[in-house]
VOBA-1610 file (N, C-alpha, C; in pm, whole numbers, padded with zeros to 5 digits, always signed):
BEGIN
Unk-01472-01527+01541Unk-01461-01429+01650Unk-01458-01289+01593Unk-01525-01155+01693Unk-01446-01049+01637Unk-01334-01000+01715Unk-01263-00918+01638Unk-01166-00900+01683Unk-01193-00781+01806Unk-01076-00758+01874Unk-01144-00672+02020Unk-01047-00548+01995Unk-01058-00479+02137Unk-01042-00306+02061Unk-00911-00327+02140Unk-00834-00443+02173Unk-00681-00437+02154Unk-00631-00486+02043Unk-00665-00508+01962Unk-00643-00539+01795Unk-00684-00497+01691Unk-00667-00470+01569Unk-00687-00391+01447Unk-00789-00470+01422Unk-00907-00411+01342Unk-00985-00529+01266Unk-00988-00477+01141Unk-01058-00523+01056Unk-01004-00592+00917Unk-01082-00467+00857Unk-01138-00384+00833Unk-01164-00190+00799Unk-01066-00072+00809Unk-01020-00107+00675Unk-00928+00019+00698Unk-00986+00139+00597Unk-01012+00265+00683Unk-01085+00413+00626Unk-01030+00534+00594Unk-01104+00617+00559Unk-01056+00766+00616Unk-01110+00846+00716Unk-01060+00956+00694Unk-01123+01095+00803Unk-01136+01204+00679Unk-01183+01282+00707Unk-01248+01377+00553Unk-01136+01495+00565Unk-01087+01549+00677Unk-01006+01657+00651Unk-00865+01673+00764Unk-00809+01793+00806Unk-00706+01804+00887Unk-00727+01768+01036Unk-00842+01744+01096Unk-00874+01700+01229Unk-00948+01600+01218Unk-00946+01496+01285Unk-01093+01433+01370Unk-01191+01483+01423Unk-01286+01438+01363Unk-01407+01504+01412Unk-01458+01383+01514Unk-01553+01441+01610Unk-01610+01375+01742Unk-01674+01276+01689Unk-01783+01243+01517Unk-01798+01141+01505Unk-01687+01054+01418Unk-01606+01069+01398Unk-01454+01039+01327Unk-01416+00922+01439Unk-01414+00977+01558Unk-01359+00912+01642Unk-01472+00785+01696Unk-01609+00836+01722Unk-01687+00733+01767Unk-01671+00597+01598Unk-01661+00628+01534Unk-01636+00534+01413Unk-01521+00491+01410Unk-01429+00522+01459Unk-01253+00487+01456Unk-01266+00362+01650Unk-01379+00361+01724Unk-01347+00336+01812Unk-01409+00171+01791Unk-01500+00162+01689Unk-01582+00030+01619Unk-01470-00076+01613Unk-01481-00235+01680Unk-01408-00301+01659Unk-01351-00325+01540Unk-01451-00325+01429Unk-01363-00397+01286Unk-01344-00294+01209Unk-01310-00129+01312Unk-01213-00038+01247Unk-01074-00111+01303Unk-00969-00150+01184Unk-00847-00150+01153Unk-00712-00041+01159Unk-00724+00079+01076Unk-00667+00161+01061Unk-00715+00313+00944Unk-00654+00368+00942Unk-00711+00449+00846Unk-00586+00513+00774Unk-00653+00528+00679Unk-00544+00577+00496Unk-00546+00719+00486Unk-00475+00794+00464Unk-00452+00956+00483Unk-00483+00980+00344Unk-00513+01080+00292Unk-00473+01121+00164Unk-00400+01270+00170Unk-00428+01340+00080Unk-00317+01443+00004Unk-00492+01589+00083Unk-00555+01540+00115Unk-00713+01634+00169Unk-00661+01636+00309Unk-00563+01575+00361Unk-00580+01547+00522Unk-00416+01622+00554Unk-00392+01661+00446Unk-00209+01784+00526Unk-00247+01861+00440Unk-00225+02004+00535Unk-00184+02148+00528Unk-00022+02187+00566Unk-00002+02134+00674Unk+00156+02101+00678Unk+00216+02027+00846Unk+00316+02024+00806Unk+00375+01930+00916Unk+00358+01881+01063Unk+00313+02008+01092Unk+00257+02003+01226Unk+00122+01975+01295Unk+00056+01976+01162Unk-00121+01965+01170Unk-00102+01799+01148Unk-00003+01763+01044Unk-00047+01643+01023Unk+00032+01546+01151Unk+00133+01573+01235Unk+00145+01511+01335Unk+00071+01481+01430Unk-00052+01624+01474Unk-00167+01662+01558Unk-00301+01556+01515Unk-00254+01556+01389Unk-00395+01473+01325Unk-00364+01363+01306Unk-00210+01240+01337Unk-00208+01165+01329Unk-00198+01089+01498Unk-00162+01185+01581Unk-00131+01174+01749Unk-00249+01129+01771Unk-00419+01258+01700Unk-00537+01236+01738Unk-00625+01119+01730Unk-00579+01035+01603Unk-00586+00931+01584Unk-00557+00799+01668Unk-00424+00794+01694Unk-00366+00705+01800Unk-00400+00705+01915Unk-00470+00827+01983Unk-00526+00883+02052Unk-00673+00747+02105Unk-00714+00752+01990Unk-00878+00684+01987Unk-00858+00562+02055Unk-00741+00494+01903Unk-00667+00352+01944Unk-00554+00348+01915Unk-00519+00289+02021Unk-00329+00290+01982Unk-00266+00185+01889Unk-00364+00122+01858Unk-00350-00048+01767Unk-00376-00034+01603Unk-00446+00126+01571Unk-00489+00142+01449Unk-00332+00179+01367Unk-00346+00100+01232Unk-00201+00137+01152Unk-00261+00238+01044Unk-00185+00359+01064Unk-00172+00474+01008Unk-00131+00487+00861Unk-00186+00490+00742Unk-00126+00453+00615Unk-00135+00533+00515Unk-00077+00561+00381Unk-00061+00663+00320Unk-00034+00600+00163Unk-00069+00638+00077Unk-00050+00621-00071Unk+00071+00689-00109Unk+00213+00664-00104Unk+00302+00756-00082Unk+00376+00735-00190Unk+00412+00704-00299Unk+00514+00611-00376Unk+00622+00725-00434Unk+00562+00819-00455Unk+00698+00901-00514Unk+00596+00979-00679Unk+00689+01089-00723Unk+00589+01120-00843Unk+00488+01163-00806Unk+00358+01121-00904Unk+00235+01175-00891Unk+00170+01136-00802Unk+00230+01009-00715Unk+00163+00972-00589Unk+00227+01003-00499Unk+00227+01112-00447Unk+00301+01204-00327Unk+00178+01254-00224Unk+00106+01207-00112Unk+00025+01279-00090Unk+00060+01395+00010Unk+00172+01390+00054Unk+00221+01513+00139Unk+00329+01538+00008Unk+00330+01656+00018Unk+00458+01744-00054Unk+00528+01850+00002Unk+00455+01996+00056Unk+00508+02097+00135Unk+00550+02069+00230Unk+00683+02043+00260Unk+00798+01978+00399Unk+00823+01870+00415Unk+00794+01796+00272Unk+00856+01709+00238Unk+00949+01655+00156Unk+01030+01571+00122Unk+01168+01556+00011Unk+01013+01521-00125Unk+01023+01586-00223Unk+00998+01556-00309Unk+01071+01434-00381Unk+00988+01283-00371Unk+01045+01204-00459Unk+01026+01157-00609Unk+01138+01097-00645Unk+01083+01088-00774Unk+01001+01006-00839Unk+00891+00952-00961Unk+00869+00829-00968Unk+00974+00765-01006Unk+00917+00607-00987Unk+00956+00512-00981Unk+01034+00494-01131Unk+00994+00500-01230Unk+01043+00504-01348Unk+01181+00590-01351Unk+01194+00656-01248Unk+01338+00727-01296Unk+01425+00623-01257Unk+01385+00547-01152Unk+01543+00470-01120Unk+01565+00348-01227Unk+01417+00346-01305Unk+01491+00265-01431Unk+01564+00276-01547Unk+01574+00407-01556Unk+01568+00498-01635Unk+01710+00506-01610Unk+01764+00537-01443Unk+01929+00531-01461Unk+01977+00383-01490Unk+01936+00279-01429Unk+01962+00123-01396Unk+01976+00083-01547Unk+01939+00161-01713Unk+01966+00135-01791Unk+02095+00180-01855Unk+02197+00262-01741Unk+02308+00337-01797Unk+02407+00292-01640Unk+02333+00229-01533Unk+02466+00244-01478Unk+02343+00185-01330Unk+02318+00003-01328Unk+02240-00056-01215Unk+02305-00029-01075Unk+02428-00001-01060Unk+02453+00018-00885Unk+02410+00145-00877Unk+02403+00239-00908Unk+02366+00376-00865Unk+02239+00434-00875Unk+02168+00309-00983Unk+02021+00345-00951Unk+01937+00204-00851Unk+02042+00137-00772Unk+01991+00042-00655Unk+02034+00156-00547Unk+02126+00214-00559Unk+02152+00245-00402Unk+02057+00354-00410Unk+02047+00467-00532Unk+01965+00563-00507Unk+01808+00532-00477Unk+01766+00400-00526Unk+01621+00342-00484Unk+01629+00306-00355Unk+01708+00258-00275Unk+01773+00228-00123Unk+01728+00386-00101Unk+01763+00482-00137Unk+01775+00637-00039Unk+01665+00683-00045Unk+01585+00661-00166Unk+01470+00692-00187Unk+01326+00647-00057Unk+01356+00453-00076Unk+01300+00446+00033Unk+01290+00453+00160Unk+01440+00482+00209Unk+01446+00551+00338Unk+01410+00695+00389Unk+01398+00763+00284Unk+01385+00920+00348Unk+01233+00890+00325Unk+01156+00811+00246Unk+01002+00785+00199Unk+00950+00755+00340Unk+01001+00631+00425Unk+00986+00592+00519Unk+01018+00690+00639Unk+01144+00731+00677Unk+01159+00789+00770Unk+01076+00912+00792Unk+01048+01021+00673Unk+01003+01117+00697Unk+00819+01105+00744Unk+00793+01006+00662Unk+00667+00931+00735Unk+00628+00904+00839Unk+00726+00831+00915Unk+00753+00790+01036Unk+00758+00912+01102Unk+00833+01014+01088Unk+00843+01148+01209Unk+00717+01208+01208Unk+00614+01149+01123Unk+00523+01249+01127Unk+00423+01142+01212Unk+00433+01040+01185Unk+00322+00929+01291Unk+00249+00878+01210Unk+00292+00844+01070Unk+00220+00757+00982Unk+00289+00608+00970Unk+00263+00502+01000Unk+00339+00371+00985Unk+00281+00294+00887Unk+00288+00304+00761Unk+00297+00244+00631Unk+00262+00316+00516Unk+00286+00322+00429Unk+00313+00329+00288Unk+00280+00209+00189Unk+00143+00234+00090Unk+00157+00129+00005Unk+00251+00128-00133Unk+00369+00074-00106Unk+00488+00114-00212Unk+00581-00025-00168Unk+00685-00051-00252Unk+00672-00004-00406Unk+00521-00062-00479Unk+00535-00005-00621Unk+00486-00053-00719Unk+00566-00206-00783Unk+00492-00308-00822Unk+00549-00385-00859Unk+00504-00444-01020Unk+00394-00344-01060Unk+00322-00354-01176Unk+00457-00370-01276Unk+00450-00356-01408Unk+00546-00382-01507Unk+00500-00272-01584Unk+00608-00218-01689Unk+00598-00031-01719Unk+00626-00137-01879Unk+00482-00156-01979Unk+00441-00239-02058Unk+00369-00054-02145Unk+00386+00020-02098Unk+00372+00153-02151Unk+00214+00170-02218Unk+00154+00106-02188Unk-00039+00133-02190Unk-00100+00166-02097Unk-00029+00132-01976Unk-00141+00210-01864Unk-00147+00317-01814Unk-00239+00413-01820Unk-00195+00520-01746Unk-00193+00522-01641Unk-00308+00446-01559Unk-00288+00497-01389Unk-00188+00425-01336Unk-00068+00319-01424Unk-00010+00237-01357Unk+00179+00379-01404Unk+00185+00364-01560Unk+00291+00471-01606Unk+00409+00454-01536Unk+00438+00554-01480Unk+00558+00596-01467Unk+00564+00569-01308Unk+00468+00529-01243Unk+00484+00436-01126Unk+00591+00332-01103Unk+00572+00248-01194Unk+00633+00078-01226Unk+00787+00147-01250Unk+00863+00071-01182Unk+01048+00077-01217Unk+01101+00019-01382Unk+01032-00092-01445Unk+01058-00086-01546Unk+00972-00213-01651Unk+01022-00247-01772Unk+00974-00336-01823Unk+00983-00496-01775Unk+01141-00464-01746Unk+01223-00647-01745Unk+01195-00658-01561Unk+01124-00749-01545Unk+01069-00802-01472Unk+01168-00825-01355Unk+01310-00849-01348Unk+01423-00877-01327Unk+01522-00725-01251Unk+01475-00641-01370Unk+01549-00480-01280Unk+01402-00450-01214Unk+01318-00462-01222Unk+01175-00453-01169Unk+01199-00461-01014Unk+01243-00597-01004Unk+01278-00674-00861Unk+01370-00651-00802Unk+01480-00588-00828Unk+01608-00546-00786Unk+01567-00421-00725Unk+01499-00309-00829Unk+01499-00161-00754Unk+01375-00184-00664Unk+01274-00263-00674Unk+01190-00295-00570Unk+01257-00344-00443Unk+01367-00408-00449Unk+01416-00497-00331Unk+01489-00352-00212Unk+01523-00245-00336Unk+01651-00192-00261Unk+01500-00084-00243Unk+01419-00043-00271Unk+01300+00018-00200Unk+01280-00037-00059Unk+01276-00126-00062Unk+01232-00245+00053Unk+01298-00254+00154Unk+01427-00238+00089Unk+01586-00236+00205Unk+01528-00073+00247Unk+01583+00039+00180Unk+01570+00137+00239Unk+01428+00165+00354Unk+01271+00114+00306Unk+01187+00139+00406Unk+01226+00062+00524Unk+01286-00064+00551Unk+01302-00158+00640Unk+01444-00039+00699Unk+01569+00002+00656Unk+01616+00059+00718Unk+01557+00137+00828Unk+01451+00207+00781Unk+01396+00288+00861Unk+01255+00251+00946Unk+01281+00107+00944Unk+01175+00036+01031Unk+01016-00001+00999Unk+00980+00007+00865Unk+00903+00030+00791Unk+00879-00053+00696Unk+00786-00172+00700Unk+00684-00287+00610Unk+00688-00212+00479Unk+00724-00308+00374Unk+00680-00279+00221Unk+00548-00329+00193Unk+00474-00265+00118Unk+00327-00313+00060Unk+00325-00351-00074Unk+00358-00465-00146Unk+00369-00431-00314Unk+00223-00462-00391Unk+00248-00385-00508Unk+00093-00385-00577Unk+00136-00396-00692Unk+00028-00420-00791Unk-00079-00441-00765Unk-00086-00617-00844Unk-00128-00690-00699Unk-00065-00843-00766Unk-00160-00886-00867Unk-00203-00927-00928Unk-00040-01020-00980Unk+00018-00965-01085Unk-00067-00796-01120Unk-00003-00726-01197Unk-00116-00640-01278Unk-00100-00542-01297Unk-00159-00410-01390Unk-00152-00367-01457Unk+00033-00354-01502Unk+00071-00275-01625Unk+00016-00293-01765Unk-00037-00426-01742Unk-00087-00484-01910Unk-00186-00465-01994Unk-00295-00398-01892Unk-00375-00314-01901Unk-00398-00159-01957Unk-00516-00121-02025Unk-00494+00011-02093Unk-00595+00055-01958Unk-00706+00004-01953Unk-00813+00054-01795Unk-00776+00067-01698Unk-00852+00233-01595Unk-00779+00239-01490Unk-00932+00182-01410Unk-00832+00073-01276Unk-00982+00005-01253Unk-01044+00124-01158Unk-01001+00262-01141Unk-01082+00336-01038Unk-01241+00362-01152Unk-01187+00359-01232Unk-01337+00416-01289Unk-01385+00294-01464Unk-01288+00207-01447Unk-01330+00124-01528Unk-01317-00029-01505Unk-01369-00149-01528Unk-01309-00284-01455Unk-01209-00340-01602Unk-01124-00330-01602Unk-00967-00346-01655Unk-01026-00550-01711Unk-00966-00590-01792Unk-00991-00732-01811Unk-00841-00728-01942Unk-00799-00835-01868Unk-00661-00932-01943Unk-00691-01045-01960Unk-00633-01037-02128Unk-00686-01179-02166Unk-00566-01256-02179Unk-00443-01253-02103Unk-00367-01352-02068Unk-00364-01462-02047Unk-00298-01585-02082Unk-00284-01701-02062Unk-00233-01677-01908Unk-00242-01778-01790Unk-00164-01797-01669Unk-00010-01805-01700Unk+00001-01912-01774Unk+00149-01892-01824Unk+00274-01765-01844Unk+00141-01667-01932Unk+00174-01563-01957Unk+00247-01440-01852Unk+00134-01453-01732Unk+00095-01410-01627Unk+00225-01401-01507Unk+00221-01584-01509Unk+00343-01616-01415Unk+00470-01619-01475Unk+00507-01592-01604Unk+00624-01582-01688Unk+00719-01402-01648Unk+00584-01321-01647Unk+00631-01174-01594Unk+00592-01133-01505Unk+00469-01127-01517Unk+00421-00985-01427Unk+00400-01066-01258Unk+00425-01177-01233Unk+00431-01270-01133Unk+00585-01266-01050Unk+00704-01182-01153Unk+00828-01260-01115Unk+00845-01152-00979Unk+00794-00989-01010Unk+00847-00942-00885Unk+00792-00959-00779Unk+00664-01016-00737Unk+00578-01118-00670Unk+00652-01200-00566Unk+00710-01293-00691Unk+00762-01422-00661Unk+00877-01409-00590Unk+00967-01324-00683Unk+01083-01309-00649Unk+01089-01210-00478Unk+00993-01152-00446Unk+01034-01055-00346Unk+00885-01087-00207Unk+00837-01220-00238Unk+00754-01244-00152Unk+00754-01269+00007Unk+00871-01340+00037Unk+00947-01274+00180Unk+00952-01186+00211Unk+01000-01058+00142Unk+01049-00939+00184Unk+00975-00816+00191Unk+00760-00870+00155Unk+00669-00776+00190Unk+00622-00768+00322Unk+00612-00656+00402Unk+00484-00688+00477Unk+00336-00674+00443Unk+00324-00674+00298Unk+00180-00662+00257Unk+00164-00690+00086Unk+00060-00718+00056Unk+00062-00720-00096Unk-00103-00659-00106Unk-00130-00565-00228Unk-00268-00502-00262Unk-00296-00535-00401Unk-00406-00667-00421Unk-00392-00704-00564Unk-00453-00580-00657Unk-00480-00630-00762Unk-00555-00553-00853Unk-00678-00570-00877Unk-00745-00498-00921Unk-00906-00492-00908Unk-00901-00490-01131Unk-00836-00602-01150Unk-00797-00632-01296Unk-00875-00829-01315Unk-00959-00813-01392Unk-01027-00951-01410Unk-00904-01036-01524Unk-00819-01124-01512Unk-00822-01216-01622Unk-00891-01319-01637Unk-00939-01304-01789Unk-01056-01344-01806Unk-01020-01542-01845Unk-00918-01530-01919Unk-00912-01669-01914Unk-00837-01758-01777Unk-00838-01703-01671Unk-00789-01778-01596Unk-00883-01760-01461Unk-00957-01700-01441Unk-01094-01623-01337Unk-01138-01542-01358Unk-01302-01565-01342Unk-01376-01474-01435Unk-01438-01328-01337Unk-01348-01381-01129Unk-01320-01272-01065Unk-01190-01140-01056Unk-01257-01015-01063Unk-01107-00974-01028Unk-01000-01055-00931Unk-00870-00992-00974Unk-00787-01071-00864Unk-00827-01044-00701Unk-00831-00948-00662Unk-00862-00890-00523Unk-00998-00998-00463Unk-01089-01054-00598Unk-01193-01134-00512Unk-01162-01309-00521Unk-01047-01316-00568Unk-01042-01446-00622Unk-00987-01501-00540Unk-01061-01630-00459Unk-00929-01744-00403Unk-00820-01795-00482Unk-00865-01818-00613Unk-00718-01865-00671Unk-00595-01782-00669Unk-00590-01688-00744Unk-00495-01604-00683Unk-00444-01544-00549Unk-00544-01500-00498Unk-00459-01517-00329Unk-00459-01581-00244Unk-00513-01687-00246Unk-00516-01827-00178Unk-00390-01954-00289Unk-00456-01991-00389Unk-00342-02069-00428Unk-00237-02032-00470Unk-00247-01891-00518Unk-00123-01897-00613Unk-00019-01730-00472Unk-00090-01690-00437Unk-00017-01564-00390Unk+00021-01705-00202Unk-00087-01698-00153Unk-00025-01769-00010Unk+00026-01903-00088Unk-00002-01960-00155Unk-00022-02095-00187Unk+00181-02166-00281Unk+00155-02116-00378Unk+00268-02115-00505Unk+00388-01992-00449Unk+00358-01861-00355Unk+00445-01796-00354Unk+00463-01791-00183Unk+00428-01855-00117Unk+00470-01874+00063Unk+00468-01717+00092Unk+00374-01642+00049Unk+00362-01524+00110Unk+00251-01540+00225Unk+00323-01482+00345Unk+00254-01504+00516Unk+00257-01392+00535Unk+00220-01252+00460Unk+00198-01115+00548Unk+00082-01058+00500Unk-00013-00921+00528Unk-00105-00907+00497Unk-00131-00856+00341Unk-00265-00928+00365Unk-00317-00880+00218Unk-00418-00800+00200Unk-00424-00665+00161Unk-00518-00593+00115Unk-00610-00553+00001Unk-00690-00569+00040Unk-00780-00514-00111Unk-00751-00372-00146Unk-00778-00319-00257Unk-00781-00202-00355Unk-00866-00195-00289Unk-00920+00012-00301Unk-00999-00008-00233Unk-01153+00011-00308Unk-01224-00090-00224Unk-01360-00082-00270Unk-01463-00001-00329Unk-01480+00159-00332Unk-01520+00190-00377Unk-01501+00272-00537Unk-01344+00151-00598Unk-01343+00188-00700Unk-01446+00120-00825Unk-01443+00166-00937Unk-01488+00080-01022Unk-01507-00053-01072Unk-01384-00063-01028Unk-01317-00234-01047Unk-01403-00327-00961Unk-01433-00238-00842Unk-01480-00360-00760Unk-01640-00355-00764Unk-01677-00299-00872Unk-01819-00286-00851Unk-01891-00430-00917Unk-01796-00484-00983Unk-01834-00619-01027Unk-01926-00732-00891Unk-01885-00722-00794Unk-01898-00774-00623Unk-02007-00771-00586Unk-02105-00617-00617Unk-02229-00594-00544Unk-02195-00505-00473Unk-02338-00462-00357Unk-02267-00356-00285Unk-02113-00358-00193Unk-02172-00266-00067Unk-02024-00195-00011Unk-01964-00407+00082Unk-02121-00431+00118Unk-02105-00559+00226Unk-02110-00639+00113Unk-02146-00696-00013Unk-02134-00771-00085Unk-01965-00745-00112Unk-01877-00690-00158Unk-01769-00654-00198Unk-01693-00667-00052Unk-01710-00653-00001Unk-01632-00690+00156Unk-01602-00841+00165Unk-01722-00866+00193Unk-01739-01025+00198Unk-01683-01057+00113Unk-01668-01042-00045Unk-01581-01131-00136Unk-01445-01115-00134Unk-01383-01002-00117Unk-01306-00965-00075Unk-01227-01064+00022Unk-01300-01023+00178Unk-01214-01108+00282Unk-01230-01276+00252Unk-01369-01321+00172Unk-01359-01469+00183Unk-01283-01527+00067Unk-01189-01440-00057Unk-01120-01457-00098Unk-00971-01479-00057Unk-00952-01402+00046Unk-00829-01424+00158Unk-00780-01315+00200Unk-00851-01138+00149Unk-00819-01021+00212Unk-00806-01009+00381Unk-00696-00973+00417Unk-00730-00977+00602Unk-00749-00837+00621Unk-00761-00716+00494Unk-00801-00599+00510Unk-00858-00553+00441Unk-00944-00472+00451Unk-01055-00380+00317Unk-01060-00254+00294Unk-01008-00182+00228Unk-01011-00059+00180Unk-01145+00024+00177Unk-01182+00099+00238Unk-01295+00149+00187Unk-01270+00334+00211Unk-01242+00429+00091Unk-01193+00551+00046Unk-01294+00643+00010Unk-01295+00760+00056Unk-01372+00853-00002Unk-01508+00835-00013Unk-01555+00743+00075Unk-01713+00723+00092Unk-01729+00694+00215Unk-01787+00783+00309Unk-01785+00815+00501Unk-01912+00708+00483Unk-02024+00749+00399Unk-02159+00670+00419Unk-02129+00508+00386Unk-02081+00484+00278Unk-02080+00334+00282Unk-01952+00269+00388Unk-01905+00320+00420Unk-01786+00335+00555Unk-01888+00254+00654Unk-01950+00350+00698Unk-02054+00298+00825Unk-02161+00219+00749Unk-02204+00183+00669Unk-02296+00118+00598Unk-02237-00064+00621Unk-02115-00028+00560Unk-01969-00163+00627Unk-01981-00177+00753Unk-01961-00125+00844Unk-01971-00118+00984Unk-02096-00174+01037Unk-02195-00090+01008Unk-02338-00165+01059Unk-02406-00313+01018Unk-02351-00307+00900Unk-02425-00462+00851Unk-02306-00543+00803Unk-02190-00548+00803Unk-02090-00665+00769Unk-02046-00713+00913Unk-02049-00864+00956Unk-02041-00935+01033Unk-01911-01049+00991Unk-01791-01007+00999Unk-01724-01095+00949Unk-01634-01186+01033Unk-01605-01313+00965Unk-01531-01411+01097Unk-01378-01323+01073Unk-01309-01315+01194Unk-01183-01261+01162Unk-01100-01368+01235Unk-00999-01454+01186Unk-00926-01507+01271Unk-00784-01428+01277Unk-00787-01512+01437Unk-00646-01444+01532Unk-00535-01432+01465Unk-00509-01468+01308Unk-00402-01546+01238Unk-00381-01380+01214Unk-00521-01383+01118Unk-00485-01260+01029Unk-00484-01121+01143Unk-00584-01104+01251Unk-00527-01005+01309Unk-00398-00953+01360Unk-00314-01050+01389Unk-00199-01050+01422Unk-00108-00984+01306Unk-00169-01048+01167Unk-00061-01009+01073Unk-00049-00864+01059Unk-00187-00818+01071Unk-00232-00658+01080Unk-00150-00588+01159Unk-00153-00682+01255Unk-00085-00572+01394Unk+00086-00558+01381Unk+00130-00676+01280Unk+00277-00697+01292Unk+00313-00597+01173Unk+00235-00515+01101Unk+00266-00408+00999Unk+00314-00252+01105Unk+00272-00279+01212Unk+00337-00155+01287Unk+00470-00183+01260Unk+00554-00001+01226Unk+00707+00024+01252Unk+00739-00015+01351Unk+00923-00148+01295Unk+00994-00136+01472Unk+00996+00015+01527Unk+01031-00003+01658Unk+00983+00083+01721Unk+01164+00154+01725Unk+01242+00232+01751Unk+01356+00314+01813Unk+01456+00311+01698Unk+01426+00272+01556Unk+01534+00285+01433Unk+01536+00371+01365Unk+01453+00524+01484Unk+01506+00618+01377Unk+01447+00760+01434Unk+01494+00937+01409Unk+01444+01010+01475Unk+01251+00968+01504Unk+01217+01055+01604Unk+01077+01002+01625Unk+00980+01161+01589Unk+01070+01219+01524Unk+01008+01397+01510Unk+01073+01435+01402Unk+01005+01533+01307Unk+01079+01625+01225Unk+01221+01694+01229Unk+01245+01741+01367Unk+01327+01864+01388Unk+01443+01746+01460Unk+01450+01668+01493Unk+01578+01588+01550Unk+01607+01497+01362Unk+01494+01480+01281Unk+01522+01387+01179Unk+01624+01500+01059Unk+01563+01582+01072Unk+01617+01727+00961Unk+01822+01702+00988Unk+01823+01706+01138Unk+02001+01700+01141Unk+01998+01528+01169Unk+01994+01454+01114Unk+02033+01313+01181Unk+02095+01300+01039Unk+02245+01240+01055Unk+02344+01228+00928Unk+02299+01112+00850Unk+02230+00967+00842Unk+02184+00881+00756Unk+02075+00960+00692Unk+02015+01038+00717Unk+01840+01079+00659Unk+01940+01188+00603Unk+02025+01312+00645Unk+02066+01405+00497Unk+02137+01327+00400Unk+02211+01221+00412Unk+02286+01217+00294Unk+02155+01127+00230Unk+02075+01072+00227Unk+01975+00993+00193Unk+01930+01092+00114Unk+01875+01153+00191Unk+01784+01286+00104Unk+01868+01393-00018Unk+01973+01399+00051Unk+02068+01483-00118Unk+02084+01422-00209Unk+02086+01271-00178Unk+02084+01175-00294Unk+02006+01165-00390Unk+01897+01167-00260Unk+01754+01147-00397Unk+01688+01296-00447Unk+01755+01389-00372Unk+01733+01512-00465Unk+01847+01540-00552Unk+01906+01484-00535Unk+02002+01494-00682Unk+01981+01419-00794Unk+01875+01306-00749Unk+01869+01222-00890Unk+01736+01351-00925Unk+01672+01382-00834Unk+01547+01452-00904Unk+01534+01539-01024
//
């Protein structure tokens, strides 16, 4: 079936700048448009980006609004926002003193979430769940730490804090990245790991926190002795081993497609297709408007009711928290949240 324009379908895009444009919207109104991904090109400041996220919801009220947000160098709003920190700092305390760098990862992801939320964005792909194995760069100072174990802890209390504030965790990049020296945006990354190896670490914060996602975004990382597909195209990994070995039932997204990594696939509809018939119920497609609609016009994909639903269940509960900037600024859980995590800053 496809899915209908009271449900998300399985294309999630962008918009090129601070407004919607008139064909923005005739492309946002396409059934197997899903939602669309903001970047750091789409805010000037607070009020434009509420206007430009209203305009959106506007089209369809079913599309989920999403953002690359994690903290650090992945901040894509900053001006009127809490500057957070990366992820590596709370491991960084958790090695001198673990309750104070759980609760401060708790504050972190609540003001991450809430301030998101006042603006009309409902998800965040965060935490990171990669492992900080100190070779990768695009992964770095993202990842909370080495030991797989405080990894999962400050991920969990990330998780607590976005859910405080009504707000699905997304973890990445499964079944793991850090091990890697290649960044797959512009190179295809290959680990020559044993599975063993695999599911011994970089699997545990996975494993350990697979209930408590509403999403997982594998990696566009080939291991070579265990599939000779990246993870993002492989049934084994997100069919046996991610739904299968780890009872994860929420959505799964691909990286998005027009990085390097995924050029292994073929084109924009070759890479789709492997993608979703690997077990993606969503597809990334970033910074390319033409192969955007190129997806649109010629990919015909079966979508079942299973996975649309899961899409749709990534919307924020709805009334757990201010619904605007200017009521969230005085609400007493979001300041002491926020002095917190500007004090670890």
């Amino acid at each position: 079936m496809k899915p209908s324009h009271a449900q998300p379908g399985p294309i999630m895009l962008d918009v090129a700048a601070h407004e919607v444009t008139a064909e923005e919207r005739e492309i946002l109104q396409h059934p197997l448009v899903g939602g669309v991904i903001l970047f750091a090109r789409n805010y000037a400041e607070p009020d434009q980006l509420r206007a430009l996220t209203a305009a959106i919801r506007a089209v369809r009220p079913e599309l989920v609004i999403s953002v690359d947000h994690e903290g650090g160098r992945v901040q894509r709003f900053r001006d009127g926002f809490t500057r957070l920190p990366a992820m590596r700092r709370f491991g960084a305390v958790w090695n001198d003193d673990p309750t104070a760098a759980t609760a401060a990862a708790r504050h972190a992801g609540f003001v991450l979430a809430a301030e998101l939320r006042a603006h009309g964005v409902d998800l965040s792909y965060a935490p990171v769940l990669d492992l900080d194995y100190g070779v990768s760069s695009v992964i770095g100072d993202r990842a909370f730490h080495r030991d797989p174990q405080v990894a999962t802890e400050l991920a969990r209390a990330v998780i607590a804090g976005l859910s405080d504030a009504g707000m699905r965790a997304v973890g990445k990049h499964f079944p793991g990245h850090g091990a890697v020296e290649a960044d797959s945006h512009v190179a295809i990354p290959v680990d020559g790991r044993s599975f063993d190896a695999v599911w011994a670490d970089d699997i545990q914060p996975f494993r350990n926190l697979a209930l408590e996602l509403g999403g997982v975004m594998p990696a566009h990382v080939i291991f070579e002795n265990i599939d000779p597909r990246p993870a993002g195209f492989s049934p084994f990994w997100l069919q046996e081993v991610l739904r299968g070995r780890l009872g994860f039932g929420g959505v799964i997204f691909s990286d998005d497609l027009t990085m390097e990594g995924a050029s292994v696939a073929g084109d924009i509809v070759a890479r789709a297709s492997a993608a979703h018939s690997a077990g993606c119920d969503m597809v990334l497609v970033c910074n390319r408007p033409d192969l955007a609609v190129q997806l649109i016009d010629r990919w015909r994909p079966e979508v079942s009711a299973d996975s649309a639903a899961r899409v749709a269940a990534l919307r924020p509960r709805p009334g757990t928290m201010p619904a605007d900037p200017e009521t969230l600024a005085g609400w007493a859980p979001y300041v002491a949240a926020r002095d917190s995590v500007l004090a670890l800053a």
